[in-house]
MDTraj code that builds the backbone (N, CA, C; nanometers):
import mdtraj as md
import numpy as np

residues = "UNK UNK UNK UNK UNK UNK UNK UNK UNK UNK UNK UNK UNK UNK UNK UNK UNK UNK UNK UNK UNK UNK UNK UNK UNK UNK UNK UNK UNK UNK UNK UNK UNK UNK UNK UNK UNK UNK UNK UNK UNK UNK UNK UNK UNK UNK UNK UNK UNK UNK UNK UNK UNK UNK UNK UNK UNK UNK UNK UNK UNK UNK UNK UNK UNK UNK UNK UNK UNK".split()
xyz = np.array([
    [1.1701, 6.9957, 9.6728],
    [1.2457, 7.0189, 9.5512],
    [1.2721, 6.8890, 9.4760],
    [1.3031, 6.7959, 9.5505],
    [1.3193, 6.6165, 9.4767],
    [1.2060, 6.6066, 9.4556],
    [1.0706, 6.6295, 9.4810],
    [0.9679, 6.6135, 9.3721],
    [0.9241, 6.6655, 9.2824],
    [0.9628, 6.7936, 9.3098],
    [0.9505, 6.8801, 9.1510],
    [1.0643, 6.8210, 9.0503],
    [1.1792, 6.7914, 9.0950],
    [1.2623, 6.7459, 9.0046],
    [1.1997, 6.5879, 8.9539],
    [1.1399, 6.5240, 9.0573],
    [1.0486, 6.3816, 9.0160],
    [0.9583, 6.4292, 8.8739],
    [0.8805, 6.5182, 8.9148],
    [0.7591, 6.5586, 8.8504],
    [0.7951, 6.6164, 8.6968],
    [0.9503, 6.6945, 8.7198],
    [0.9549, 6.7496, 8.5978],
    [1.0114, 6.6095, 8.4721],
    [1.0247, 6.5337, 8.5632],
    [1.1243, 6.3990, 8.4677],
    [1.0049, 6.3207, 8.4046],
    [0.9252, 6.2824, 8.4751],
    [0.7884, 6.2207, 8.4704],
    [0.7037, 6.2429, 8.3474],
    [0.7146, 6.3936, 8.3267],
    [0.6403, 6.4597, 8.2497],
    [0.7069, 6.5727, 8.1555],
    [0.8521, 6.4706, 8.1258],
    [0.9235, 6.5646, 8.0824],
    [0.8856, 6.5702, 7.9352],
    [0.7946, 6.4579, 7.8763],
    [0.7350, 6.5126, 7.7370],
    [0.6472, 6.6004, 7.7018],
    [0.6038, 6.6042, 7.7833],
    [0.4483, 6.7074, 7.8113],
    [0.5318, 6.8527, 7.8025],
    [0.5971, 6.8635, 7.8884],
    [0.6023, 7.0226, 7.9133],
    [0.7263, 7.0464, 7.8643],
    [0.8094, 6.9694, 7.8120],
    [0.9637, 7.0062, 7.6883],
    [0.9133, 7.0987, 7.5853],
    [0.7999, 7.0220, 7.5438],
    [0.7089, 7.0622, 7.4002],
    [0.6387, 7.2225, 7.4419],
    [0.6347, 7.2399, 7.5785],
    [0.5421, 7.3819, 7.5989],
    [0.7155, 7.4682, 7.6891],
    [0.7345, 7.4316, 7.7966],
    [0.8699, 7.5195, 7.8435],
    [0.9948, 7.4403, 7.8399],
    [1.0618, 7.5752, 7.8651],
    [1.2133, 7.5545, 7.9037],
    [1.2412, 7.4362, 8.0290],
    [1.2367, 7.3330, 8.0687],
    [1.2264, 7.2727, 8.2204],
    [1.4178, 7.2539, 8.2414],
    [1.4678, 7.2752, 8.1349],
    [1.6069, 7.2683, 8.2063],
    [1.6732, 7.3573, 8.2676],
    [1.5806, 7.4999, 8.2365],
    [1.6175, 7.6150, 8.3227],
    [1.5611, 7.6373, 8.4474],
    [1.4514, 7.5470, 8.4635],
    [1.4190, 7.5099, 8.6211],
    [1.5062, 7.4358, 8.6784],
    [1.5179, 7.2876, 8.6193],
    [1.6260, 7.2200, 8.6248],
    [1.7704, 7.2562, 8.7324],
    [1.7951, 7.3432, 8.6308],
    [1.9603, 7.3935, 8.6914],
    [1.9169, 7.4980, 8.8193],
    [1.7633, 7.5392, 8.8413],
    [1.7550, 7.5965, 8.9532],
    [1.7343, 7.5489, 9.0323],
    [1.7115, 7.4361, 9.0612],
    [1.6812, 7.3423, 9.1448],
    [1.8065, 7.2961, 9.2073],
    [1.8653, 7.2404, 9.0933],
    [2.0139, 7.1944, 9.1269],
    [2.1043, 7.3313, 9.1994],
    [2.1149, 7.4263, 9.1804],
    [2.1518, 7.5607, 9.2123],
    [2.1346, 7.5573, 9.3467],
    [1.9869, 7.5227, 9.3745],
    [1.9805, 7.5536, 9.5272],
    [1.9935, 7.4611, 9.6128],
    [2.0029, 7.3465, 9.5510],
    [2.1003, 7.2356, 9.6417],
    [2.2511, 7.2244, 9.6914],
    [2.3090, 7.2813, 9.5508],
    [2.4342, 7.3258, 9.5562],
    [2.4708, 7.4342, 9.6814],
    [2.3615, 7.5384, 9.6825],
    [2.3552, 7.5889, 9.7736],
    [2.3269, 7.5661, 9.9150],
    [2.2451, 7.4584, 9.9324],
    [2.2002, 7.4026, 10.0594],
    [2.3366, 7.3196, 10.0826],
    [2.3921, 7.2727, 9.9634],
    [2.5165, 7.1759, 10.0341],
    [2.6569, 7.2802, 10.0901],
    [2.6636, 7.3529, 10.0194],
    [2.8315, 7.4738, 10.0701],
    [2.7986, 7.5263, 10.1155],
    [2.6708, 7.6285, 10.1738],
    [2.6527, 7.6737, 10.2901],
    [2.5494, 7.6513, 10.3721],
    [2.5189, 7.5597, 10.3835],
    [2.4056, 7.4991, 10.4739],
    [2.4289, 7.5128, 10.6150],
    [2.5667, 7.4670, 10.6319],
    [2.5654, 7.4814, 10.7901],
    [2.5561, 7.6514, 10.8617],
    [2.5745, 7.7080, 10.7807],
    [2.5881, 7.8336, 10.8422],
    [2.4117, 7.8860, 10.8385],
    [2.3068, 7.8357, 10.7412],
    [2.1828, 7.8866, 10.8117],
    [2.0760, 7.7743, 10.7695],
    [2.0967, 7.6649, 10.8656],
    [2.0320, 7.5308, 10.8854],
    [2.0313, 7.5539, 11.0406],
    [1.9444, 7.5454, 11.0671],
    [1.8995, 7.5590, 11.2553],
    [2.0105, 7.4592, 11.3071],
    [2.0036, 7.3493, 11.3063],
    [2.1008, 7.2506, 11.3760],
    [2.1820, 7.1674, 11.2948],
    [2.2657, 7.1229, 11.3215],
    [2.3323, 7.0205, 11.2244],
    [2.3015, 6.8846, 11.1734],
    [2.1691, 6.8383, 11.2764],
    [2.1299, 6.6895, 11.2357],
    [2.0269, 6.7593, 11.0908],
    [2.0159, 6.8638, 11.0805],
    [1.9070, 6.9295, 10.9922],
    [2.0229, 6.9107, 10.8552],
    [2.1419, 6.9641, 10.8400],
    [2.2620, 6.9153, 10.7560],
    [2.2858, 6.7828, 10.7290],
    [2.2826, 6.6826, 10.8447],
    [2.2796, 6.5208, 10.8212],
    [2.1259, 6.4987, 10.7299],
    [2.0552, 6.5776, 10.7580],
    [1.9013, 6.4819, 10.7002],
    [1.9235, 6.5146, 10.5502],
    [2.0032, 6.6401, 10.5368],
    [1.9519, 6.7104, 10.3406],
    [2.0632, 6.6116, 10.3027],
    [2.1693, 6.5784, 10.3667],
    [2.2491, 6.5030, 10.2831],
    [2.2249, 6.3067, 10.2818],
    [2.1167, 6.2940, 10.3886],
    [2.0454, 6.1573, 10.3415],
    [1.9675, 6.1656, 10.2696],
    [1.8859, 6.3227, 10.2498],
    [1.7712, 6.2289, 10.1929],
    [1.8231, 6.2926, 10.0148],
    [1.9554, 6.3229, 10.0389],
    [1.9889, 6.3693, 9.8482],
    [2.0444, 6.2198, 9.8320],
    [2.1134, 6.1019, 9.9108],
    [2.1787, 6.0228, 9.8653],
    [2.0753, 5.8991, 9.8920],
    [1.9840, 5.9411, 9.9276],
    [1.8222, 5.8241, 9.9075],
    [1.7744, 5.8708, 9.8063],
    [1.7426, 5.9318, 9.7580],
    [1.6538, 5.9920, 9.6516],
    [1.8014, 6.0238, 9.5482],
    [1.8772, 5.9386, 9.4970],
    [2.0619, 5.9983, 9.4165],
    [1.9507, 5.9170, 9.2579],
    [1.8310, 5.8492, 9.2751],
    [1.8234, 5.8089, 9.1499],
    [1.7444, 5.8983, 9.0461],
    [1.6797, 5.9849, 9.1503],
    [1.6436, 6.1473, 9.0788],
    [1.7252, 6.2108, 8.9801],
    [1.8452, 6.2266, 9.1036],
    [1.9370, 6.2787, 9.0540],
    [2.0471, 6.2315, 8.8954],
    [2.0215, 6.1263, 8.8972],
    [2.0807, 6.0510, 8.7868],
    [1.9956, 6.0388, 8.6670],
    [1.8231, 6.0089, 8.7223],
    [1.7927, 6.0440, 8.5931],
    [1.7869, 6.1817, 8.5301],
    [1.8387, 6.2927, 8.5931],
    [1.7992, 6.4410, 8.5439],
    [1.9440, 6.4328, 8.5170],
    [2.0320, 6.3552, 8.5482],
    [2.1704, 6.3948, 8.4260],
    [2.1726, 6.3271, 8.3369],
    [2.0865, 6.2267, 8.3170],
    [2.0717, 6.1498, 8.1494],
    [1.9926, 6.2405, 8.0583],
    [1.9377, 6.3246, 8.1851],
    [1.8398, 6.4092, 8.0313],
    [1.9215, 6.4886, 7.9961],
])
top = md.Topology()
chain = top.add_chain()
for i, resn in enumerate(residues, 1):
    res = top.add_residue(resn, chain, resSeq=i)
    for name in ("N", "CA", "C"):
        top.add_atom(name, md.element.get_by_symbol(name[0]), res)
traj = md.Trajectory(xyz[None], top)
C-alpha cells in the first residue's frame, strides 16, 4: 500500500489529468487507519502490529508528501 501511495505521488501529474487519485488516496489511508485501531484483534501475532507500525514511521515521508497534496 506505501507503494501505491509512492507511485500515486510520483505520477501524480499523469493520472490527476485522467482520475480521481485522491479517492484512492483516502482509501488507502482508510485502511491503514484500519490496520492501526484494529489490527491487533486480526494480525496473527503482535510483532506483526510492531512491524506495520515501523514500517508506517520509516516510510512517515510518504505520508507527508500525500498531505501536501
Amino acid at each position: 500500500l506505501i507503494n501505491l501511495l509512492k507511485f500515486l505521488m510520483s505520477n501524480e501529474t499523469v493520472l490527476l489529468a485522467k482520475h480521481n487519485i485522491f479517492t484512492l488516496a483516502l482509501m488507502i489511508v482508510n485502511l491503514f487507519n484500519m490496520f492501526i485501531t484494529y489490527g491487533d484483534t486480526f494480525l496473527p501475532t503482535p510483532s506483526s502490529y510492531d512491524e506495520l507500525y515501523y514500517e508506517i514511521i520509516r516510510m512517515h515521508q510518504s505520508f507527508d508528501n500525500l498531505y501536501s497534496m
